[in-house]
C-alpha positions in Angstrom: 0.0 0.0 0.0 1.1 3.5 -0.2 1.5 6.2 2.7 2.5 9.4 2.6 3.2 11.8 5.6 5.5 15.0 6.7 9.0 14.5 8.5 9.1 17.6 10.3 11.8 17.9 13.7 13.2 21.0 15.5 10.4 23.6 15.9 12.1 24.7 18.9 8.4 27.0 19.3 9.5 29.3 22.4 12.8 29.8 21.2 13.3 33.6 22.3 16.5 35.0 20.1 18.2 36.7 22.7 21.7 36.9 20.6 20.0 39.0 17.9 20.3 42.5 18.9 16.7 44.6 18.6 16.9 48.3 17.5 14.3 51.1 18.7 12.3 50.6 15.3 11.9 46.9 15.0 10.3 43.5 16.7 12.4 41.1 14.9 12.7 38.7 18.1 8.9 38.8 18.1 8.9 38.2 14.5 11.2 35.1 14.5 9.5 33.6 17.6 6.0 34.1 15.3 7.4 32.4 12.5 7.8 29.4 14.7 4.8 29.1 16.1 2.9 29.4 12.4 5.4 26.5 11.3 2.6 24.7 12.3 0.1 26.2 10.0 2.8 25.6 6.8 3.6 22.1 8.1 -0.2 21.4 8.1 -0.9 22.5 4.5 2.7 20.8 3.3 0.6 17.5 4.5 -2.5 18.7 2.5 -0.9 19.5 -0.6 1.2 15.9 -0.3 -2.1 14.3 0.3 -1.3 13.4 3.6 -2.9 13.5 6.7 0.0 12.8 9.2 2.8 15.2 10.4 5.7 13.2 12.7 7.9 15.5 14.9 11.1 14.2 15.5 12.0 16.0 18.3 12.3 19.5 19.8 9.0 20.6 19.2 9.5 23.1 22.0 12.6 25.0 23.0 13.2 24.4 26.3 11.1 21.7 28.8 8.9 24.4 30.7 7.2 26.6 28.2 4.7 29.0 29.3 1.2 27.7 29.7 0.0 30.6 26.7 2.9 29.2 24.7 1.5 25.5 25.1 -1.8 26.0 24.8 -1.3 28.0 21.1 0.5 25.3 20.0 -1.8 22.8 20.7 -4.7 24.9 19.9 -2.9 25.4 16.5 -2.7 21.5 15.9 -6.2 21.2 16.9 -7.0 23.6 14.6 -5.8 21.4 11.6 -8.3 18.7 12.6 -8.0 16.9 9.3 -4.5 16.1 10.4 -2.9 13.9 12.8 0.5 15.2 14.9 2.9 12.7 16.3 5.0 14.2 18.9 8.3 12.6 19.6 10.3 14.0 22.9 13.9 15.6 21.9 16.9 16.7 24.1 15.1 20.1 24.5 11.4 19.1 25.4 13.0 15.5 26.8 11.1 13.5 29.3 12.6 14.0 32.4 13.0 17.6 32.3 10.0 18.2 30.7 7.7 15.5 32.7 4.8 18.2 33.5 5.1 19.3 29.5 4.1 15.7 28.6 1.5 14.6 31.4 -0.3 18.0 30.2 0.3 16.9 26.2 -0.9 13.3 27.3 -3.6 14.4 29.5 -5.3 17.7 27.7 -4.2 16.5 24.2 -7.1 17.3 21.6 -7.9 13.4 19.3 -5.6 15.0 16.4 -2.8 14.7 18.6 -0.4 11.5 19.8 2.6 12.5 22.6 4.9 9.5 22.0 6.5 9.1 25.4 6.9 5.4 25.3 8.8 3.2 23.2 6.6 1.2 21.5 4.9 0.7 18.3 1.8 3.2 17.4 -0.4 2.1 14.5 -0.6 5.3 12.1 -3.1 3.4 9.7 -3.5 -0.4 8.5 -0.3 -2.3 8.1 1.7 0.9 9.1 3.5 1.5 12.6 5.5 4.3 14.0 8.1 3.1 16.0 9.3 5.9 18.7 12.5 6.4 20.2 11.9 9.3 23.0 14.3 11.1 24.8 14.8 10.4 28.1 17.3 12.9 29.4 18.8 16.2 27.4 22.7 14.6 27.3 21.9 11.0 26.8 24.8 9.1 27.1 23.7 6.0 24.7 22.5 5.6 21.3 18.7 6.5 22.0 17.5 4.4 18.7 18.6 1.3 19.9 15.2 0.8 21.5 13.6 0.3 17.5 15.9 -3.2 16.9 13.3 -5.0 19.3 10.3 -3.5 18.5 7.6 -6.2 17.2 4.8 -5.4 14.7 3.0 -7.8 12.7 4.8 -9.5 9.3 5.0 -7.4 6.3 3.7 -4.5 8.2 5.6 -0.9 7.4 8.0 0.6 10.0 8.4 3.7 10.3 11.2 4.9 12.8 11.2 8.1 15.1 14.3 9.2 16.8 16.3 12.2 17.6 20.1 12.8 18.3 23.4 12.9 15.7 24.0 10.1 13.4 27.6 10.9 13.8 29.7 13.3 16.4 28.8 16.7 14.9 26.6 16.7 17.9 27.7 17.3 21.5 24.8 16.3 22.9 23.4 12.6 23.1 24.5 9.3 21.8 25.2 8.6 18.2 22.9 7.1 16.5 24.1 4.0 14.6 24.0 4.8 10.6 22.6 1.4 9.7 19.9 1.4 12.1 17.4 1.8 9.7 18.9 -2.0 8.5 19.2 -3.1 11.8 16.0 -2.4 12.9 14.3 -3.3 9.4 12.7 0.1 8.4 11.0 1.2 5.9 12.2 4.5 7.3 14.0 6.3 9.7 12.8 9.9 10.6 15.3 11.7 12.4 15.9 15.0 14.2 17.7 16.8 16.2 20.2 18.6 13.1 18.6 21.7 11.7 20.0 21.2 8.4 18.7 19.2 5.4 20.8 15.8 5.5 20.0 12.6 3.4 22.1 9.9 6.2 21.2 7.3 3.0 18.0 5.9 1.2 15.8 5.5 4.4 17.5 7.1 7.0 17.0 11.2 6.9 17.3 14.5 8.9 14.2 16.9 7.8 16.1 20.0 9.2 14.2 22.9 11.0 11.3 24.4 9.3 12.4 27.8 10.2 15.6 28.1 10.5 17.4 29.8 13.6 21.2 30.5 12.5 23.5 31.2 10.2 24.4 28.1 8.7 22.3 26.1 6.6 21.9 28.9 3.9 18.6 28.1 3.0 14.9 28.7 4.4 13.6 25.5 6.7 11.8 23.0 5.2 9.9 19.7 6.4 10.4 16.3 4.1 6.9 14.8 2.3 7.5 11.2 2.3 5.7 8.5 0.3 6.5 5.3 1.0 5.7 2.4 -1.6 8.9 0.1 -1.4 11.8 2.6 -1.5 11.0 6.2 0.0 10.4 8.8 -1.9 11.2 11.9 -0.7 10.6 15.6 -1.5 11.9 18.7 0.4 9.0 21.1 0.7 9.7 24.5 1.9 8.2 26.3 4.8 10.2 28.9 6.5 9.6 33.1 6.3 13.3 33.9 6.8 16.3 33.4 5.1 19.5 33.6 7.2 22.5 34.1 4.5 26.0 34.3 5.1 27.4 35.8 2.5 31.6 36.3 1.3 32.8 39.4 -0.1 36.6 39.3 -1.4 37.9 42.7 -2.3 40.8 43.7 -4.0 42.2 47.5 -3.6 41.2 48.4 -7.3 37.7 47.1 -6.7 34.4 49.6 -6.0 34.2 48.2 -2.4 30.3 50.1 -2.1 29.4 48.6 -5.4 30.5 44.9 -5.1 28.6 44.7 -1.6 25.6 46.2 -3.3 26.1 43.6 -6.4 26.1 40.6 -3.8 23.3 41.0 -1.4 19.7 39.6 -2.8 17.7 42.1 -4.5 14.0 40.6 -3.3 12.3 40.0 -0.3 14.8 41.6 2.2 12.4 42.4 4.8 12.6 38.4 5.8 16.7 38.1 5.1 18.8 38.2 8.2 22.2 38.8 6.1 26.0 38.6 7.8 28.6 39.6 5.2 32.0 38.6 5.6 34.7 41.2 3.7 37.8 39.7 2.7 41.0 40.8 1.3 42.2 44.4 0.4 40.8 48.1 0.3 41.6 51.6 0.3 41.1 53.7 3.0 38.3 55.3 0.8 37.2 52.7 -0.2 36.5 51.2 3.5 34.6 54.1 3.9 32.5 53.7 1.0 31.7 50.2 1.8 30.7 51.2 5.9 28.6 53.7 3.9 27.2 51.3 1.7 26.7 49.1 4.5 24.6 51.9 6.3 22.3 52.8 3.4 21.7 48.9 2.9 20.7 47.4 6.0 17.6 49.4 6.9 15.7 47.0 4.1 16.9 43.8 5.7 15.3 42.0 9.0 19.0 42.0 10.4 22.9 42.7 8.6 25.9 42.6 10.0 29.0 43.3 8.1 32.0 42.1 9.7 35.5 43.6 8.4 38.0 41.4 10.4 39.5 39.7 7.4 39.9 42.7 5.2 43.3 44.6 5.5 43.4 48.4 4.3 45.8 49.8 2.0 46.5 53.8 3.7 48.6 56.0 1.1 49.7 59.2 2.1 47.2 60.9 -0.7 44.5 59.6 1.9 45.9 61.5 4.5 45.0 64.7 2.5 41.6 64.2 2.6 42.1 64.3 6.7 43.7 68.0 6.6 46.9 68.6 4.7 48.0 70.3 7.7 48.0 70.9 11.5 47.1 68.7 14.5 44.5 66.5 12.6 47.6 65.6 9.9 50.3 65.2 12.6 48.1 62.6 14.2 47.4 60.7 10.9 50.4 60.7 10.2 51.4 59.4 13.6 49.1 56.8 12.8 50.0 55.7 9.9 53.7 55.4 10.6 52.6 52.7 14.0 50.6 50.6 11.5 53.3 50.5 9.3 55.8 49.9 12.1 56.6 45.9 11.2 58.5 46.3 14.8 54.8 46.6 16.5 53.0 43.8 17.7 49.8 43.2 14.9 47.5 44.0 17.6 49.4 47.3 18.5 49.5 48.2 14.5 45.3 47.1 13.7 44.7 49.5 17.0 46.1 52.1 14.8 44.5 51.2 11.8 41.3 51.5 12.9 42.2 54.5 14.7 42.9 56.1 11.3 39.9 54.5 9.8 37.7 56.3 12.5 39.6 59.7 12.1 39.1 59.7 8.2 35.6 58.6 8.7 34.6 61.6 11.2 36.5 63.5 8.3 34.4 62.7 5.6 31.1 62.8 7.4 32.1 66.2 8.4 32.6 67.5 4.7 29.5 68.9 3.3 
């Protein structure tokens, strides 16, 4: 028979954002932690469109094990509101069992009938013939491999397994067991839904990580997504996307001859920048000018995005003495340029001593040029 369902993990609904800094004139924190919570909604219509009517959560539904009783009760009013589908629930290292004990007695207890909080290992019939086999999470640093638990789970012959389980299939996690790479083989699955890794990851025909719906960092370079599987001997799997924001890390190399304000306007994305967070990484060389330019370019830019951050650490500034006109060509204001410059091009200085005075000339022509009419 075929079956078709959504492998979502990672919601992480709650989480708060308190590393992205919040200016007078925006709510992006609020805006983030939004986007979370209508995952749901997206997830929900992913399943419709895939004609499905089940959504599995591998994990990490919630960010931390005691979220706010408003924050619960959205969350399960918003699964409740999809009453055409059914949510399976798996506890991760976040929401875990132990920590979170009241979290899952209140899912378990108060659940609406669209809902299933897995919090015991054992096989839950999705539909005829087909099983989920859960794999919850005991404690958040679990020492062992927590999908051991699906080799010895029985269902009847030639029925389809379907695994649930959450922690890194190798050590790029630091938290939890590893979870054995052939354990879709080992435990005979038809699949193995995993999360715990925000990013898109394909561990191998039956065996994958769904990523985060709405991603949370810069690293995965592409919006969050959730998996629509159909199973009908192999899996077939489709990424379907679902998340508002777009966190981009973007490089920038430079040369000194380059139009440093023009190559950062060329490489930043030309739609839809109210829902980027963008962090642009400037390599290489400039001019003094043109560091200027580009801060200035940097300025007149980032008002459009949700967040940007330009980060200079890897770019090293060329200063001729023609700069230093452009400072005063006489006077105090030259004599400490000129001071300046001759400590950052003092090879005898330490590097920290000489980028001290690099950026104190940076700062002096900058005040300069804002000053000029």
């Amino acid at each position: 028979m075929t079956f078709r369902f959504i492998h979502a993990s990672d919601l992480h609904i709650g989480r708060r954002f308190a590393n992205i800094p919040e200016g007078p004139d925006t709510n992006l924190r609020g805006r983030l932690m939004e986007a979370r919570h209508m995952s749901l909604a997206r997830l929900a219509q992913a399943a419709r469109d895939q004609g499905a009517v089940h959504v599995v959560l591998a994990g990490d539904t919630f960010d931390t094990p005691t979220p706010t009783a408003a924050l619960l009760r959205q969350a399960v009013g918003a699964m409740k509101d999809a009453d055409d589908i059914t949510w399976w629930l798996l506890p991760g290292n976040h929401d875990n069992l132990r920590e979170a004990e009241p979290l899952w007695e209140t899912l378990t207890r108060e659940a609406p009938a669209n809902l299933r909080a897995l919090t015991e290992a054992t096989p839950r019939q999705m539909a005829a013939g087909v099983f989920l086999l859960p794999a919850p999470i005991q404690w958040r640093a679990q020492v062992e491999d927590p999908s051991t638990v699906l080799d010895v789970m029985a269902t009847p012959e030639g029925a389809t397994r379907i695994g649930l389980a959450h922690g890194g299939i190798t050590d790029f996690t630091d938290e939890g067991g590893a979870i054995a790479p052939d354990r879709d083989t080992r435990a005979g699955l038809d699949y193995l839904a995993l999360g715990d890794w925000h990013g898109r990851m394909a561990v191998s025909a039956r065996t994958h990580y769904s990523g985060t719906p709405e991603q949370d960092r810069f690293k995965h370079d592409r919006r969050g997504l959730c998996l629509g599987v159909t199973l009908d001997g192999a899996p077939d799997v489709r990424e379907i996307e679902t998340g508002q924001f777009l966190w981009q890390d973007l490089e920038l190399d430079l040369t000194a001859q380059q139009d440093s304000a023009a190559a950062l306007a060329a490489c930043l994305p030309p739609q839809g920048r109210r829902d980027i967070l963008v962090r642009v990484t400037a390599r290489g060389w400039t001019t003094l000018p043109g560091q200027f330019a580009l801060g200035e370019m940097a300025k007149a830019q980032s008002p459009e995005f949700a967040h940007f951050v330009l980060r200079e650490d890897g770019l090293s500034v060329q200063y001729a003495s023609d700069d230093l006109d452009e400072i005063d060509h006489g006077g105090a204001l030259r004599q400490a340029a000129e001071a300046l410059k001759s400590e950052f091009d003092d090879d005898r200085l330490a590097q920290s001593e000489r980028a001290i005075a690099g950026d104190a000339l940076a700062r002096l022509y900058a005040y300069m040029r804002e000053d000029m009419p």
